[in-house]
N, C-alpha and C positions, 0 to 999 in steps of 0.2 A: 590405257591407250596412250602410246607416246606421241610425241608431238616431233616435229623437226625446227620449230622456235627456238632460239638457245636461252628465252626466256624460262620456258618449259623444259631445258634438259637436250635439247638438241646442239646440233654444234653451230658456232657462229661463222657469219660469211667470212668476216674478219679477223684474221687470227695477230696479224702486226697489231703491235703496241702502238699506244699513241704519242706524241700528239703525230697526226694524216697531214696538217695544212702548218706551213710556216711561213709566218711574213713578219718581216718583209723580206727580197729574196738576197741575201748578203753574200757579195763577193770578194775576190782578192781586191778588186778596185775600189770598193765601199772599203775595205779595212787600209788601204794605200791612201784615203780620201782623209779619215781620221788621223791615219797617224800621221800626214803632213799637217794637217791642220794643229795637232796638238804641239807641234813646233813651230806653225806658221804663226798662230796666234789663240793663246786657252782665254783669254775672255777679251772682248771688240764693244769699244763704247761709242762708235761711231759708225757712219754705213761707211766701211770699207772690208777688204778682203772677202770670205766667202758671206759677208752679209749681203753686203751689196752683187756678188759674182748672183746668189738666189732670188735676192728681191725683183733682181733684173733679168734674170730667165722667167721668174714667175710671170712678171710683167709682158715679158714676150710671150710664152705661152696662153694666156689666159687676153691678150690684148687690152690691157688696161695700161693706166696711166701710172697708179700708183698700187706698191705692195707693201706692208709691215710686216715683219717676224716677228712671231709671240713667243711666250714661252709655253703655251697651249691654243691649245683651240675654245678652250673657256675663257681664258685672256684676250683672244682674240675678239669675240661675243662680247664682254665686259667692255673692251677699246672701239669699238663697232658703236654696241646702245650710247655709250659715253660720248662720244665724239658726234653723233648725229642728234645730241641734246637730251636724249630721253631723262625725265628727271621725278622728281616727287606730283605726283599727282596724275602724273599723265597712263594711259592704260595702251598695251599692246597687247595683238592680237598674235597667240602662238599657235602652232599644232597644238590638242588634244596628247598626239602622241608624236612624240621626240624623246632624246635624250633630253634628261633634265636641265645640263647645263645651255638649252636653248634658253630656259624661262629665270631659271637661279641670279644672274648679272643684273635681270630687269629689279629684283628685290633688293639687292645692292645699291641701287641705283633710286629708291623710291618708286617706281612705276608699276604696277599693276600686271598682270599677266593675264588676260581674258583670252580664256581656252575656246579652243573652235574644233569641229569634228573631223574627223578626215575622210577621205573618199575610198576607193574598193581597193585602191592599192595602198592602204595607210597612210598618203599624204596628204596636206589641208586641203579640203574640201570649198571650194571660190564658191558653193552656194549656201554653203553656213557662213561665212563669215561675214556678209550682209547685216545679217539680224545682231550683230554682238559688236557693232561700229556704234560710238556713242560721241559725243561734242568732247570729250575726252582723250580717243583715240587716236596718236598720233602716229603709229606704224603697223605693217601689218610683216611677220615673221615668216619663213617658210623654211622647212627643214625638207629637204630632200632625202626620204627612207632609204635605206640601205643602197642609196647610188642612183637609184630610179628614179629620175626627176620629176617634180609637180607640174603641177598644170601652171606651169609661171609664165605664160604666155594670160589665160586669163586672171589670173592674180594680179600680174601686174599693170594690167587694164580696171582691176580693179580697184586697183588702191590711187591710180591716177586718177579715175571716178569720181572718190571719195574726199583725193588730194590728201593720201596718207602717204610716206616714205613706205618704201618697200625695201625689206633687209632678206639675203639670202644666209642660211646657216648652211654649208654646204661639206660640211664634215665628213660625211657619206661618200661627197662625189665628185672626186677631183676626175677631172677630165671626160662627166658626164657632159650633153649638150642635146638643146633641143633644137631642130632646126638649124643644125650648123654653126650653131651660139653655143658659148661653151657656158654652163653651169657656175654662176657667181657674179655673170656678169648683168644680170637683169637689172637690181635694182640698186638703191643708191650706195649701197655699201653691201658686203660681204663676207662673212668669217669662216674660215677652216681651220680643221683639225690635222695633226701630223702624228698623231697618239700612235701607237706601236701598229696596230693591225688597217690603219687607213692605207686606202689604194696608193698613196702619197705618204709614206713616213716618216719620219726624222728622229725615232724612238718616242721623242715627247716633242712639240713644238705647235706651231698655229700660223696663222697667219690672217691679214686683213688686206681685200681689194679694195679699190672707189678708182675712180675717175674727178672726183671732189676734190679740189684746192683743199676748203675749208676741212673736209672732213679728217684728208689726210694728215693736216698741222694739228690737228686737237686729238686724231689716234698717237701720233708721237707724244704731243704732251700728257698724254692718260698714261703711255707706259715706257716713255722711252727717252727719259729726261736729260737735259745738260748740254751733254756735245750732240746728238742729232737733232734735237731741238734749236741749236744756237748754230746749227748749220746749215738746216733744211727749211725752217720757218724763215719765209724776208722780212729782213731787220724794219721797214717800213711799216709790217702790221704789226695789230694791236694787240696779239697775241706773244710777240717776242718779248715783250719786258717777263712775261713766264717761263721762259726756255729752261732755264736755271734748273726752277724747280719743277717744272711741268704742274701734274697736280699730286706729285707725290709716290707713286705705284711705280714699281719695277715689272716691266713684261717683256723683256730681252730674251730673244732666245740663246743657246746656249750654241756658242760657234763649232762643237765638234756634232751636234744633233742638226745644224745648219747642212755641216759637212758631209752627212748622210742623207740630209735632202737633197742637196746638189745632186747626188750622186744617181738617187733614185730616180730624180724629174726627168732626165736624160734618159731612162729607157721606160718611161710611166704609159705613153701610147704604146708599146710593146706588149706590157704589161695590160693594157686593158683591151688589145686585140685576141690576146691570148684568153682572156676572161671570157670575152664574148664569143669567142667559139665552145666556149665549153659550156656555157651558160646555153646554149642555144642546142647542144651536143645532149644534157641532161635535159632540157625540155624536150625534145624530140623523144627520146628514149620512155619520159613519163608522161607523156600528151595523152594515151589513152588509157592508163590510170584513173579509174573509177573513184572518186573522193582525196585528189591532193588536185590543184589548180597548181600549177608552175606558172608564176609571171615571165609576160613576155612584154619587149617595148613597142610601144607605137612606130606604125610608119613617122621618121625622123626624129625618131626618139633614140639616144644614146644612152645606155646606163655604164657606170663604172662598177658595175655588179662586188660592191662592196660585201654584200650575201645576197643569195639566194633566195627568197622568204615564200617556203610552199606554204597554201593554205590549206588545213587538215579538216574536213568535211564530216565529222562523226554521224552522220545522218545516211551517208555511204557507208559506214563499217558498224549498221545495226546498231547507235549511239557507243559504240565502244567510245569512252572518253583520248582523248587526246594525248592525256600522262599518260596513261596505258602503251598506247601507241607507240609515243618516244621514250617510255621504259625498254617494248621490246627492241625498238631500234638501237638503243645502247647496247643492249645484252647482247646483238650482231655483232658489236663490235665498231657501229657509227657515233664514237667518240666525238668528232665535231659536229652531229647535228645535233643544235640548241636551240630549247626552246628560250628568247631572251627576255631575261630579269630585268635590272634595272632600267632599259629601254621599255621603256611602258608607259600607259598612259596616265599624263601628272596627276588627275584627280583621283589617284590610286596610291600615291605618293602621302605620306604624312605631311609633309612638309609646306605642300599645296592644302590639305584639309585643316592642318594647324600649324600654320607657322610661328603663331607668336612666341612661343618659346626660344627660339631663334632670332627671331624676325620681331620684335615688341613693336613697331611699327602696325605693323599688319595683323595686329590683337582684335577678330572679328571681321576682320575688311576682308578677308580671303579662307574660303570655307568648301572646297570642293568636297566631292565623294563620293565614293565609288557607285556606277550606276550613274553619273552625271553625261557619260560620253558614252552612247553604246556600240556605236559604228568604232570606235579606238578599242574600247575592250574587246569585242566580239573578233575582232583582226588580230590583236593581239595574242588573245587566247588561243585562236585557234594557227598559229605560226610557228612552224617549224623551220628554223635558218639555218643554210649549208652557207659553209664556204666556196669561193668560186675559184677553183684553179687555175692557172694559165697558161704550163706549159703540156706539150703532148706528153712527155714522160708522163706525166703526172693521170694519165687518164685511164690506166690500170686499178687505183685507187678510184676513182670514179665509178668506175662500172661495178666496183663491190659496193659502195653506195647504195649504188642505182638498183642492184642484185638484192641488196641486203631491205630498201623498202619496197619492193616486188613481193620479196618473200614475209614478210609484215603485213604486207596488205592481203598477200592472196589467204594469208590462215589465221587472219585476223580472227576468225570467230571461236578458235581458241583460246583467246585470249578472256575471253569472257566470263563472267562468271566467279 
């Protein structure tokens, strides 16, 4: 009996080569942006030229006081915990599941990472993190999932509660917002990511928000030493006799990756009105799909639909497992739907079950493992992430998507066995 699965021998929906999804979207004026920059200026030790042209849109866009440029979005997290004091002994409270480099700076740093569980859309759940607040904990962390923002309206009610700082990781989700608030700006500090595939790119780069005097002069002296420091810190405080040397760490971003953020920031709402139709284009299409849940946002919930992240039901496709599933969906030809690896949850992570080897500090102090967070893995597992398109051209590839897990689904029970 043959099958029409191209797992099976049949033909796939998709017959283009990959890769389906490129970002970030690079034009004449993104390559006109660099190659003036790389004669206006290849490396800037000061806020001037396109440091300051970014830090200062950032600032407008996002309505804050202050912006830093990193050279990542883990530098950014590392100048963030540093600068708001975290230090040896002290414990914060992270998602369960995030990218690692949320929890990683806190172990640099001395402080502890006490994991919390996340809620139905994989982010930190405000009623686990109650029970894991201890005379120790001085922050509470929140990673906003693939652009979907958390419940930071209760979060941040609760750590005022508690009288913990509240830090947003917001890597995910630039120009997400909840309630007309843009995403980064809840709590006392915030870091982003500008890695190649964030809604906001710069190829590699970061950045840090606050509205904090203090916090802002101690993010420059954590990575941004000498002349911004002996510029930007007033020579009155107590912190300028460090300008010099800061505390040592270089986290400057790189003025032609600046170059390509400016350029980006300027059509980023374009960029995420485009997403949101599409996002909303493919939920509509797979609403009555029997075993995939498509996330949708809350009334006054904005996502930056960083992905996609369907939930895969095997209890609908007679336990057919999951890899199964996204095996046959490759073999269609759905080269970008991924199930994600190292986005997972940290007590899955070696590094969280045994750091000492790394980490000789933390020899016994930190012992996760797997099975610690079941709400993180069980989301985890069962997550299949698309990319979210933006433009209408682009919605021809969509629909073979859309076509190609129709037809996975409907003969799944081929697959069996």
């Amino acid at each position: 009996m043959t099958s029409s699965l191209a797992l099976l021998g049949g033909t796939p929906v998709i017959s283009k080569a990959a890769p389906h999804f490129l970002w970030p979207p690079l034009t004449e004026a993104t390559a006109g942006a660099v190659l003036y920059q790389l004669w206006d200026g290849f490396s800037i030790y000061n806020r001037s030229s396109v440091i300051a042209e970014l830090e200062d849109a950032l600032q407008r866009y996002f309505g804050v006081r202050y912006a830093v440029l990193t050279s990542s979005g883990t530098a950014a997290l590392y100048s963030m915990y540093a600068a708001c004091g975290i230090g040896p002994g002290d414990e914060v409270i992270v998602p369960a599941y995030t990218f690692f480099a949320t929890a990683t700076p806190l172990l640099h740093l001395g402080a502890t990472p006490v994991l919390a569980d996340c809620d139905a859309r994989g982010n930190l759940d405000p009623h686990d993190v109650p029970r894991r607040i201890t005379d120790r904990t001085k922050a509470i962390v929140v990673t906003h999932m693939w652009g979907m923002p958390a419940q930071i309206q209760s979060l941040k009610q609760l750590a005022d509660t508690y009288g913990l700082q509240l830090f947003e990781d917001a890597s995910h989700a630039h120009g997400a917002s909840v309630a007309g608030r843009k995403v980064g700006t809840f709590g006392r500090a915030a870091a982003f990511s500008m890695n190649g595939p964030k809604p906001l790119s710069a190829g590699e780069g970061g950045f840090v928000l606050t509205d904090d005097d203090e916090v802002y002069h101690r993010v420059l002296l954590h990575g941004q030493y000498n002349k911004r420091c002996r510029s930007e810190i007033p020579s009155d405080s107590e912190l300028y006799r460090y300008a010099v040397t800061g505390m040592g760490l270089k986290h400057r971003i790189h003025p032609l990756a600046a170059a390509v953020a400016l350029d980006q920031l300027s059509r980023l709402d374009e960029y995420l009105d485009g997403r949101q139709r599409i996002a909303a284009y493919i939920a509509d299409e797979l609403d009555e799909l029997p075993g995939v849940t498509i996330p949708r946002a809350e009334l006054g919930v904005q996502s930056s639909w960083y992905g996609l992240t369907m939930q895969y039901d095997a209890d609908s496709f007679n336990d057919l497992p999951v890899e199964r599933f996204h095996e046959a969906l490759l073999a269609e030809g759905c080269a970008e739907i991924d199930r994600p690896g190292s986005t997972c949850p940290l007590n899955q992570l070696p590094l969280f079950q045994e750091p000492g080897p790394l980490f000789p500090a933390f020899t016994g102090k930190l012992a996760y493992a797997a099975g610690d967070y079941p709400r993180a893995e069980e989301i985890h597992h069962a997550t299949l992430k698309l990319p979210v398109w933006h433009e209408e051209q682009d919605l021809w590839i969509v629909d073979c998507y859309i076509e190609a897990i129709r037809k996975v689904a409907a003969h799944h029970t081929e697959l069996k066995g």
